[in-house]
Structures are given as structure tokens and as C-alpha cells.
Kinemage of the C-alpha trace (Angstrom):
@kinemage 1
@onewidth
@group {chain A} dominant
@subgroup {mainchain}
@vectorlist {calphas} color= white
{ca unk a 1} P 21.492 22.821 19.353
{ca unk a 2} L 21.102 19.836 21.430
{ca unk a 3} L 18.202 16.920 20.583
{ca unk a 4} L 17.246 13.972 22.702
{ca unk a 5} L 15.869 11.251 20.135
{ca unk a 6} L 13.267 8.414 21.342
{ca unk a 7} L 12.644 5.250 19.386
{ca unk a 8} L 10.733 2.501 20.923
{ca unk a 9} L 11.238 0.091 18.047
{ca unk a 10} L 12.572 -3.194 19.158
{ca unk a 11} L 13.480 -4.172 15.492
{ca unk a 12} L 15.467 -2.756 12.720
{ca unk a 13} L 12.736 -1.025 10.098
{ca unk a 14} L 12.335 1.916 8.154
{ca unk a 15} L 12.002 4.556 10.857
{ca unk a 16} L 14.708 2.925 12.651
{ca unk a 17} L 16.918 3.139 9.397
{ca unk a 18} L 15.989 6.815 8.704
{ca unk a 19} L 16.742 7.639 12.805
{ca unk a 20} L 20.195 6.228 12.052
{ca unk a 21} L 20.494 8.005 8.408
{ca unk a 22} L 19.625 11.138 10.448
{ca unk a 23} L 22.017 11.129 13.079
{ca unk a 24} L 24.587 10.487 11.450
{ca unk a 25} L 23.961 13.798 9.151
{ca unk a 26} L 23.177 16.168 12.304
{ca unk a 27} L 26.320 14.892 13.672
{ca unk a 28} L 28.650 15.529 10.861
{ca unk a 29} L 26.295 19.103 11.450
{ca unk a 30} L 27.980 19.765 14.625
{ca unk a 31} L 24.880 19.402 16.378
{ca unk a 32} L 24.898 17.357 19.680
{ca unk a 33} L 22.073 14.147 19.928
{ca unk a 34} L 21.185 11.796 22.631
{ca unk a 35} L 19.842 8.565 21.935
{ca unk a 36} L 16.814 6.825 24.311
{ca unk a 37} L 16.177 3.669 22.869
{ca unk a 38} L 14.396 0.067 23.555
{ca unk a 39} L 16.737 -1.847 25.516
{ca unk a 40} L 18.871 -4.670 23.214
{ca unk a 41} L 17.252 -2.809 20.163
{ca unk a 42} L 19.567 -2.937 16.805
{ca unk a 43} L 19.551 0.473 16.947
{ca unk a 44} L 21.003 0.763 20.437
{ca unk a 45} L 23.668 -0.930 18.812
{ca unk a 46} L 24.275 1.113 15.158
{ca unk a 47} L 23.973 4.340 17.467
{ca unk a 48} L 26.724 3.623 19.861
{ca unk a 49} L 29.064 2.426 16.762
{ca unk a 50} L 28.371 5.898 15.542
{ca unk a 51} L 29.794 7.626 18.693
{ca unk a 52} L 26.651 8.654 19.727
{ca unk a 53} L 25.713 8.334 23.476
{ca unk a 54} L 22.853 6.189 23.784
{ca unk a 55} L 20.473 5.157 26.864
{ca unk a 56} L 18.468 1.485 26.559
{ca unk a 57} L 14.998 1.893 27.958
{ca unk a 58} L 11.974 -0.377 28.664
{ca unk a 59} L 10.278 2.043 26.318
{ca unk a 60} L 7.022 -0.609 27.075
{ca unk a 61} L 3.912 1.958 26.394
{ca unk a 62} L 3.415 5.688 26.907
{ca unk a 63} L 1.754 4.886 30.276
{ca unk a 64} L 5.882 3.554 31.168
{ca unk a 65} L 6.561 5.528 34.208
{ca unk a 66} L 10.042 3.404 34.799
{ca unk a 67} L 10.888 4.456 31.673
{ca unk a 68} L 9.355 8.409 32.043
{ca unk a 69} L 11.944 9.026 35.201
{ca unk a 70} L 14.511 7.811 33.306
{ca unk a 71} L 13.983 10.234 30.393
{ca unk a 72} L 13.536 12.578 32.823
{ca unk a 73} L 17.348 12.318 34.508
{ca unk a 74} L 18.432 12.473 30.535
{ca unk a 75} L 17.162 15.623 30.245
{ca unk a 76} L 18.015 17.002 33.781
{ca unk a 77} L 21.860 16.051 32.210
{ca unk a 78} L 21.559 16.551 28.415
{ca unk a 79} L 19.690 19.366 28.820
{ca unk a 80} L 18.224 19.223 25.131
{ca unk a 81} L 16.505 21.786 23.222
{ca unk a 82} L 13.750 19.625 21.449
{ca unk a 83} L 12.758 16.197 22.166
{ca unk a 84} L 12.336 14.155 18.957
{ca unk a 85} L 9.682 11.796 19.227
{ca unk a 86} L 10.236 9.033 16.478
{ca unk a 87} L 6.821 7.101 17.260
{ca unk a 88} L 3.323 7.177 19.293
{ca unk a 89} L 4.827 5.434 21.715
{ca unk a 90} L 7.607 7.659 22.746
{ca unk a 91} L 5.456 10.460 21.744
{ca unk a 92} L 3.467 10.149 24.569
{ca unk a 93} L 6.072 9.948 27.079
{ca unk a 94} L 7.797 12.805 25.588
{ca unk a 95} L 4.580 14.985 26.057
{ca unk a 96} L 4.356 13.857 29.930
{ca unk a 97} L 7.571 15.316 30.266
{ca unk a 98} L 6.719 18.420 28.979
{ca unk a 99} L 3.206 18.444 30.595
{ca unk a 100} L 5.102 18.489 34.039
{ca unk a 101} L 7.110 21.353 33.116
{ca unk a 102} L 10.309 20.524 30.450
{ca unk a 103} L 10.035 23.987 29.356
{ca unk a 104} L 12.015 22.252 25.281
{ca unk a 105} L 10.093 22.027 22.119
{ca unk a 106} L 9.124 18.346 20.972
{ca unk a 107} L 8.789 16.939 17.372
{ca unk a 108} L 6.405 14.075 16.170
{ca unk a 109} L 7.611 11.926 13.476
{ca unk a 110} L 4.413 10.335 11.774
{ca unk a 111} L 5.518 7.411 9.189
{ca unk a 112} L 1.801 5.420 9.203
{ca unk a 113} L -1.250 6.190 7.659
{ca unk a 114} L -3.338 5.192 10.764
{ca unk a 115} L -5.581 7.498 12.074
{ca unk a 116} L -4.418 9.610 15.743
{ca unk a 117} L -8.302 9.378 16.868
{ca unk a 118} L -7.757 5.776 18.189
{ca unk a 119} L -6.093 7.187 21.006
{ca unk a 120} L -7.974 9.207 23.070
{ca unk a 121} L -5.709 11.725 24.362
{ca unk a 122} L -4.649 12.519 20.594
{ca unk a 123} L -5.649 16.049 21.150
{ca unk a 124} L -3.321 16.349 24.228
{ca unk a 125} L -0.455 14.795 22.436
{ca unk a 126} L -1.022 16.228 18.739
{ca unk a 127} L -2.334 19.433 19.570
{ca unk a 128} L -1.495 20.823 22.829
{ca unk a 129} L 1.912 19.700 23.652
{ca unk a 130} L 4.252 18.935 20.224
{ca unk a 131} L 5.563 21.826 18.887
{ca unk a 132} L 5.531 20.085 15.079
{ca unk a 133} L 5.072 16.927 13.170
{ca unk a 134} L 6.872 15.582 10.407
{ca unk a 135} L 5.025 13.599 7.946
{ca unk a 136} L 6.764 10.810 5.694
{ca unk a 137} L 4.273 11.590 3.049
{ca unk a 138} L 1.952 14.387 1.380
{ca unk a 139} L -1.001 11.781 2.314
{ca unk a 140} L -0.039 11.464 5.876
{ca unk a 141} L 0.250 14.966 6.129
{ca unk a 142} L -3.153 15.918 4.641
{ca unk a 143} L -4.426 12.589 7.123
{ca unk a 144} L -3.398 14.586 9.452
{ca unk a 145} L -4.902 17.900 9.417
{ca unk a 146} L -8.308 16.456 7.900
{ca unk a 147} L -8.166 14.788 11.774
{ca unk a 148} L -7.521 17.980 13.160
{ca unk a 149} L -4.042 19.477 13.360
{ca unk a 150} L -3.762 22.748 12.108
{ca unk a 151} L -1.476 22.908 8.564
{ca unk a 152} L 0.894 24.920 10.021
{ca unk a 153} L 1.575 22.616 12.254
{ca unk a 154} L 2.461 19.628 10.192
{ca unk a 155} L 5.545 19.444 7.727
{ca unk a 156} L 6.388 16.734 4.939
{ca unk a 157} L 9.936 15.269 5.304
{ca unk a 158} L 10.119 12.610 2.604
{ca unk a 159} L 12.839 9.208 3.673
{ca unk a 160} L 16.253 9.492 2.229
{ca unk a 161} L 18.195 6.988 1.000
{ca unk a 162} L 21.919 6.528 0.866
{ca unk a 163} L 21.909 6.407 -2.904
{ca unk a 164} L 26.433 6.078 -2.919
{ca unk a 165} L 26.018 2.397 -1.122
{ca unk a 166} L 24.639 0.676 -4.822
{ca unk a 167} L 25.534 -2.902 -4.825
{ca unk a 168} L 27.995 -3.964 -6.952
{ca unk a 169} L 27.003 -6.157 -10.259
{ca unk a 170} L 28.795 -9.551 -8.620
{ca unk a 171} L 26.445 -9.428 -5.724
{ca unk a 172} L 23.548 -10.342 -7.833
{ca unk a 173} L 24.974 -13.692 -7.969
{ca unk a 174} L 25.139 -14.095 -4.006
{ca unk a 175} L 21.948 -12.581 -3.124
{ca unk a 176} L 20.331 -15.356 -5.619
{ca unk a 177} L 22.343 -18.024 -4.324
{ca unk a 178} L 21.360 -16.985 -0.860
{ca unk a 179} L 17.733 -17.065 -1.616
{ca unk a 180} L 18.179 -20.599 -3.485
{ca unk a 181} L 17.148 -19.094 -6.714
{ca unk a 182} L 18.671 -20.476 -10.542
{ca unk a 183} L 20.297 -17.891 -13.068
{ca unk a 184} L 17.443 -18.702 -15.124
{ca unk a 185} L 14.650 -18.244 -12.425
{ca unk a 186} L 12.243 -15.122 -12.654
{ca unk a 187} L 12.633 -13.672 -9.102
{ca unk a 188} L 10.135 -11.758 -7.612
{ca unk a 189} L 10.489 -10.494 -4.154
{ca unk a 190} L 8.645 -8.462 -0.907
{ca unk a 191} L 10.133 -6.655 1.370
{ca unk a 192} L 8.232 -6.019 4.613
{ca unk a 193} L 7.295 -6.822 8.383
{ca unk a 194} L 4.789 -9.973 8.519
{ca unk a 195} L 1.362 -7.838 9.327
{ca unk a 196} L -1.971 -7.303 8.097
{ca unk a 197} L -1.466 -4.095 6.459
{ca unk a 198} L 1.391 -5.053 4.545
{ca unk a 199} L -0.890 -7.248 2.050
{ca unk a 200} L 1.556 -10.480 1.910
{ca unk a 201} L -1.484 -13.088 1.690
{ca unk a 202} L -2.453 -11.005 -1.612
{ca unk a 203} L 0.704 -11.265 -3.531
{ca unk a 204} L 1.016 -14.944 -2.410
{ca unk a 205} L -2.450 -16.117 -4.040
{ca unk a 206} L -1.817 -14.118 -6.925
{ca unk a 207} L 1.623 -15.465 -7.360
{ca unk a 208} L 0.001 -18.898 -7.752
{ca unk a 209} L -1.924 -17.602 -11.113
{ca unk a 210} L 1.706 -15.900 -11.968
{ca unk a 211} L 3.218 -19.192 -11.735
{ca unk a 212} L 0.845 -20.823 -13.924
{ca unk a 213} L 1.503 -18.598 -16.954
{ca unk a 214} L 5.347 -18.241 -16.073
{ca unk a 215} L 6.772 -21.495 -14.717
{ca unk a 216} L 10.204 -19.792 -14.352
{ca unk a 217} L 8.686 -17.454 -11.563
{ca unk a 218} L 9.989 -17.746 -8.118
{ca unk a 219} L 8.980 -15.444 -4.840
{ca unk a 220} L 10.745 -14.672 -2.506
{ca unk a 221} L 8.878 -12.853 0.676
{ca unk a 222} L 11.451 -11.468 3.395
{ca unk a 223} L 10.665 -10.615 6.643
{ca unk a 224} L 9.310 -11.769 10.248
{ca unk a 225} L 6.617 -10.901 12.273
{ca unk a 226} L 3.203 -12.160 13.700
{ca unk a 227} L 1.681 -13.657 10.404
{ca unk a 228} L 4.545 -16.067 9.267
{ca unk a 229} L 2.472 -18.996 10.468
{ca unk a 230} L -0.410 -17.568 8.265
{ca unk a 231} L 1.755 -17.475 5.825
{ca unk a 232} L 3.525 -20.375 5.568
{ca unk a 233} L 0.175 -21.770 6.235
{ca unk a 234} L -0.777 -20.230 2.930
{ca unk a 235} L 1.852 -21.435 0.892
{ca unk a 236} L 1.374 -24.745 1.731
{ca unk a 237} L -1.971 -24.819 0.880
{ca unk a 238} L -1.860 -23.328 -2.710
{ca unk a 239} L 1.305 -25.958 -3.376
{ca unk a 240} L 3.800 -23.626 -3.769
{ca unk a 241} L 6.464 -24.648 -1.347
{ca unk a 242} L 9.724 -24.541 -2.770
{ca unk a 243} L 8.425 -22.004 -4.935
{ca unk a 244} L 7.574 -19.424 -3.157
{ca unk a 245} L 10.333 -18.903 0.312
{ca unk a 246} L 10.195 -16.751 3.468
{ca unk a 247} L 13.836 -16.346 4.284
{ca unk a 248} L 13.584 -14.592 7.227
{ca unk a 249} L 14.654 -10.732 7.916
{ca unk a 250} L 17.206 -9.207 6.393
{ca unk a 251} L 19.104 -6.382 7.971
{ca unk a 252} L 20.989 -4.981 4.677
{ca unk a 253} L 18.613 -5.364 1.894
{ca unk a 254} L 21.733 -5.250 -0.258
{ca unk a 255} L 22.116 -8.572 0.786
{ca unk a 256} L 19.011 -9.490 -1.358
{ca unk a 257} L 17.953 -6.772 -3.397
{ca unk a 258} L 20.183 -7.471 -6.435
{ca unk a 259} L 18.665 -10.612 -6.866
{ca unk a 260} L 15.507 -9.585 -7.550
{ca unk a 261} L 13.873 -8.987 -11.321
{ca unk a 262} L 10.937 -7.570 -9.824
{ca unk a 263} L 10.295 -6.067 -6.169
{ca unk a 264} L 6.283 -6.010 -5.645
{ca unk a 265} L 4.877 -3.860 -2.646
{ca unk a 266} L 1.517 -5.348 -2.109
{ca unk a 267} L 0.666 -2.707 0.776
{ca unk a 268} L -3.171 -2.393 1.584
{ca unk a 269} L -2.093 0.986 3.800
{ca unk a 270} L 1.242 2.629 3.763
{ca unk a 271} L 2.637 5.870 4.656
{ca unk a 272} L 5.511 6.132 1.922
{ca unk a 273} L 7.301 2.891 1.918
{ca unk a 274} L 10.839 2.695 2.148
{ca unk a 275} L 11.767 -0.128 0.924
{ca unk a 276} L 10.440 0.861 -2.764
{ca unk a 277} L 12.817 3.749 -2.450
{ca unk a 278} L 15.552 1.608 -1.833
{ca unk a 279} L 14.422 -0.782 -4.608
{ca unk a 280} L 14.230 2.345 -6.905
{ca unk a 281} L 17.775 3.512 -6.243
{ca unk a 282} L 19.350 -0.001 -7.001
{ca unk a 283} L 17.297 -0.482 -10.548
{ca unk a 284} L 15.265 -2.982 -9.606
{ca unk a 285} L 11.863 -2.649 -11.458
{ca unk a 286} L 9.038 -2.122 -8.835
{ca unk a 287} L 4.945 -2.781 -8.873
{ca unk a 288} L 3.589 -1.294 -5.931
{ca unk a 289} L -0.172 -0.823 -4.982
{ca unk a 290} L -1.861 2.500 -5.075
{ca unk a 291} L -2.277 3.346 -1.381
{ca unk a 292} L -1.199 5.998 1.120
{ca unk a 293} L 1.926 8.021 -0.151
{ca unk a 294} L 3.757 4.885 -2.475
{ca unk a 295} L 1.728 6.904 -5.476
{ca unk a 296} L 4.326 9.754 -4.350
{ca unk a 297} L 7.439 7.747 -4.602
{ca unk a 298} L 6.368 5.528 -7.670
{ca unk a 299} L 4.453 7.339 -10.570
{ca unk a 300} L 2.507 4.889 -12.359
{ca unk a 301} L 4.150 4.450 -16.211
{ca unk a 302} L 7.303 6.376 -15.394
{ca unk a 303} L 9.148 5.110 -12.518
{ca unk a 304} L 7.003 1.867 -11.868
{ca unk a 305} L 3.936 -0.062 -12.151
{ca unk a 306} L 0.587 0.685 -9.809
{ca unk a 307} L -1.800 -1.538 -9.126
{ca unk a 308} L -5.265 -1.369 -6.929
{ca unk a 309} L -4.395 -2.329 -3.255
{ca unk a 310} L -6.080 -5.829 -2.035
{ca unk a 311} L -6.412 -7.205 -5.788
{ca unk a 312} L -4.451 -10.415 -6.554
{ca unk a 313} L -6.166 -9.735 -9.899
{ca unk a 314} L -4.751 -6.169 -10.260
{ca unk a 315} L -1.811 -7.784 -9.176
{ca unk a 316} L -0.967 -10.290 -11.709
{ca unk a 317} L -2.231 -7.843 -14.310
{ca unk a 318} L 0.595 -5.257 -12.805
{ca unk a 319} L 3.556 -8.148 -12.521
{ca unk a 320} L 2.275 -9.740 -15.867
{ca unk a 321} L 3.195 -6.199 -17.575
{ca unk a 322} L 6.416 -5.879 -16.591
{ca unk a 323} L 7.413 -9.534 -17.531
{ca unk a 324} L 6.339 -8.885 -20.430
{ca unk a 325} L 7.695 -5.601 -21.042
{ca unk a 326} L 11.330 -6.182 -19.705
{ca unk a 327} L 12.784 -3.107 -21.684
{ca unk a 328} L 9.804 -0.556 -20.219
{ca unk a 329} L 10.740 -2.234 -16.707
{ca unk a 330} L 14.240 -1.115 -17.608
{ca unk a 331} L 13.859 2.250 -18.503
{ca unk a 332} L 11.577 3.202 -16.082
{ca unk a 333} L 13.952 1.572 -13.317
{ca unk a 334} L 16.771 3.867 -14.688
{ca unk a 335} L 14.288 6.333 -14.297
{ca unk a 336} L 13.373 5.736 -10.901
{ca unk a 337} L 17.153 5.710 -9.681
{ca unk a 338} L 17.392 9.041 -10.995
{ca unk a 339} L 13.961 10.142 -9.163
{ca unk a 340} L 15.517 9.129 -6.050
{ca unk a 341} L 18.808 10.877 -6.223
{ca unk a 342} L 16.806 14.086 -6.851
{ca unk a 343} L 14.345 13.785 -4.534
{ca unk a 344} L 14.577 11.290 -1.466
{ca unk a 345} L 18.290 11.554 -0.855
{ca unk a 346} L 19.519 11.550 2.768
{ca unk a 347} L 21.296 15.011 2.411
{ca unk a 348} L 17.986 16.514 1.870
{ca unk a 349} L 16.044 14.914 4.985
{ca unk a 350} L 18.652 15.343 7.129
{ca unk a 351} L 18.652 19.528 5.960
{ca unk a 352} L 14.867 19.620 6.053
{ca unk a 353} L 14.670 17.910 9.634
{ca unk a 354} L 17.426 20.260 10.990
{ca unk a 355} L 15.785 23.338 9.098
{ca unk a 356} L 12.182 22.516 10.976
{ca unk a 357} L 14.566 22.165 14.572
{ca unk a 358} L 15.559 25.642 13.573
{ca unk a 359} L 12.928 26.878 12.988
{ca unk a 360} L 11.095 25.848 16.103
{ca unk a 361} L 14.155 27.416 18.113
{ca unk a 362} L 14.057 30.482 16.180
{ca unk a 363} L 18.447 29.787 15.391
């Protein structure tokens, strides 16, 4: 079995983090993998320490015809079996090479819960020319066929997460100090990419109204991306500098998930959200809203707290409960540790992903 992978992602997210968690399983598989990635991406760079040969591509838009010949010479050398398609982007490339007669299979990976009708060759792409499509979530999935792809056609492949790599106690200490926060500081903090959709403005103005009740509070909102102006922006406004920080990304959230007493996931739309699994698997006590597929990683009263997506007031109601129920925050973190190892563990989603290869190959 031979796969070509494609990943235009230019910085290190989930779906880049789950393409590296996966080929590193199908290797230790036996099964051979090619790599075409953005050019200078942090993934270019993972892959290749993994002994996996990788190509850097433009990767610019599926309407990239520089970047189309050169996935074509790939596969006139690799000679794969399936072409794994790990966004839109590459997606559509992918699908022009099989539209001009690559005679492999090719496999969607679908992590958002945007809809595929923006684009208006999403029949041609979806329907006609991928052979499946692997949805991050149960709600992406059923997204999916409510737009039009037959059930059949779409499979649920939760993330995995490498539950061995827990951070040791010690590092608690150095991920606070890092973020400039006191032992006797309540830390909350965000994990997520600086956009619209991830709800940061939310959990800022309702950490303002968090602060006022606890004075001990701190937040501590890593990440880049377009809005950091808007943000910082923010912050200033509601006086909350050097109460609420924006560190920056963070390529090992180990690095600054043992600091945390509380990780909040103020998500207007997401399709599972990885970094609450990762949060779950180290203990840290998680509020999340209820949108998209987080409802099927965190279950409201058992392995977190849910609150309505877009409401600082839900919010503050959400983080105000587990401050004030530290032992409940406990238990269901211990909880949700043990939720992960059973059911979002790498092992399994790298054995799903290689059973639906299989299964399109008929070996």
C-alpha cells in the first residue's frame, strides 16, 4: 500500500498534528507514504525527521497549476495507491489529477464544520471524484450528507492523542513561570488560532466580569493569527492588560498546558477540537461551548462543563462553576483522561484511517 499525503497548511495546527500522529503509525505499519507539503511548513520539517520523504510545494489554491505538475511527477514516481487529501485546498488539486486520468483512489479529510456549498464545484470534488471522506466528528459527518454526500460515502475518524507523552508534575511550575503567572494565581487559558470562529473576543469580555468576582484570575490566550490586533485592542480597552496575556503560539502545548487550572474553548463553530482532547488527557478541567462535535468529546457534567456558544454570560456562569466546585472539576478531569485513552487514542485513528485505505483498495 502506497499513499501520497497533501497538506497545504503553512502552520503547525490540529490537522497538521494528527497528519504527523498518522504517519508515524502507518509507517511503523509497513506501509509506504509520501509527503507534499507547503514549502518551509513545520510539517515539512517533523516529516523529514521522521524518515519520511517529503516534497515542499507552493500548495497556493486548488487553481495552483505550478504546484498540480509537480504532484503530478510525484505520482508518475511514487506511484501511490490513494491520494490523501488533508484539506479543501489540496483536495481540489488532488481531484484534477484524477480528473485527467490518475486511475488511484483519493480520500478527503474534513476537520471544519463549514459548509462544501461555498465552493461551487463541491459536487465535482465531493461527489464525483473522492473515493471517501473522513469526518473529525459525528456532526461533520451528518453536515455532510444533509449537503449532499451519500452516507456511505462519509466515515467518522475521531483525532487521537498521544496519551504516553503526560507532562510531568515539575513542569507545572515552568509553564506558569513562562506565562508570568504567581503560584497563587487562578489561571485560565485558550488554546486556538486568532479567527472569528474561534470566539476569543467572547471569553475576553467575560473574563472581565470573572475578574471582578475572583481577583486571583488570570488569562492566558495562546495563539497567532489575523485578529491579535483586535484583540489586544480589546484588552486594552476593558483594562485588563497585565491580566489577561497573548503569549504567542505554542508548538508543544506541554509547554503550557500544566499551568493551567482551567482550559476554556470559547468556539462559536468547531468540528471536534483538538486541543480539548489534549487538555482532557493531561487533567486539566475544561469548559467548552456547545457547538459542532466538542459536545462529542466533552459531555456536559461528566467529563467537563458546556456552555451556549457566543455567551460571555453562559460563559462566566460555566467558569464560575468550576471555581467554585474545584473537587467536581477534579473528578470529572480524571474522568475525562480516562475518556480519552478509550476513545481518541492515536492507535485507534491511525487503525481506522488504514482500515478505510483498505477498504477502498479492496486489501
Amino acid at each position: 500500500m502506497r499513499i501520497l499525503h497533501l497538506d497545504s497548511g503553512s502552520a503547525w495546527r490540529g490537522g497538521q498534528q494528527q497528519l504527523h500522529f498518522l504517519i508515524g503509525g502507518l509507517k511503523r505499519r509497513g506501509i509506504q507514504q509520501f509527503l507534499a507539503v507547503r514549502k518551509g511548513s513545520p510539517l515539512s520539517t517533523r516529516a523529514a525527521e521522521q524518515e519520511v520523504p517529503v516534497r515542499g510545494l507552493s500548495l497556493s489554491s486548488e487553481w495552483d497549476f505550478i504546484s498540480l505538475a509537480g504532484m503530478a511527477g510525484l505520482v508518475g514516481r511514487f506511484r501511490p495507491d490513494l491520494i490523501h487529501a488533508h484539506d479543501s485546498r489540496t483536495l481540489g488539486l488532488a481531484v484534477w489529477l484524477k480528473a485527467l486520468g490518475w486511475g488511484g483512489g483519493v480520500v478527503a479529510a474534513r476537520r471544519v464544520a463549514f459548509s462544501i456549498r461555498g465552493n461551487p464545484w463541491w459536487k465535482f470534488k465531493y461527489v464525483r471524484q473522492t473515493s471517501r471522506v473522513i469526518a473529525v466528528s459525528r456532526y461533520v459527518r451528518d453536515l455532510l450528507i444533509k449537503e449532499g454526500l451519500e452516507a456511505g460515502q462519509v466515515a467518522v475518524i475521531y483525532d487521537g492523542v498521544d496519551t504516553e507523552a503526560a507532562p510531568l508534575p515539575e513542569q507545572r511550575s515552568s509553564a506558569r513561570r513562562r506565562l508570568g503567572v504567581a503560584d497563587g494565581e487562578f489561571l485560565i487559558g485558550c488554546v486556538g488560532h486568532f479567527s472569528r470562529e474561534k470566539g476569543h473576543a467572547v471569553l475576553i469580555r467575560g473574563f472581565s466580569e470573572i475578574l471582578a468576582i475572583h481577583p486571583d484570575s488570570r488569562l492566558a490566550v495562546v495563539g497567532e493569527g489575523p485578529l491579535r490586533g483586535e484583540l489586544e485592542l480589546l484588552i486594552r480597552q476593558l483594562g485588563l492588560h497585565g491580566r489577561a496575556v497573548l503569549p504567542g503560539f505554542v508548538s508543544d502545548l506541554d509547554e503550557v498546558l500544566p499551568g493551567f487550572d482551567l482550559l476554556v474553548h470559547p468556539s462559536l463553530t468547531e468540528g471536534l477540537g483538538s486541543v480539548l482532547l489534549q487538555a482532557m488527557s493531561r487533567r486539566v478541567p475544561v469548559c467548552a461551548s456547545r457547538t459542532g462535535g466538542i459536545p462529542e468529546a466533552v459531555i456536559d457534567g461528566e467529563t467537563g462543563f458546556l456552555f451556549s456558544p457566543g455567551s460571555a454570560e453562559a460563559l462566566v456562569q460555566s467558569v464560575l462553576r468550576a471555581r467554585s466546585n474545584p473537587d467536581l472539576a477534579r473528578r470529572q478531569a480524571e474522568q475525562a483522561a480516562a475518556r480519552v485513552r478509550s476513545t481518541f487514542s492515536v492507535e485507534r485513528m491511525v487503525d481506522d484511517t488504514r482500515r478505510i485505505y483498505s477498504d477502498i483498495l479492496n486489501c
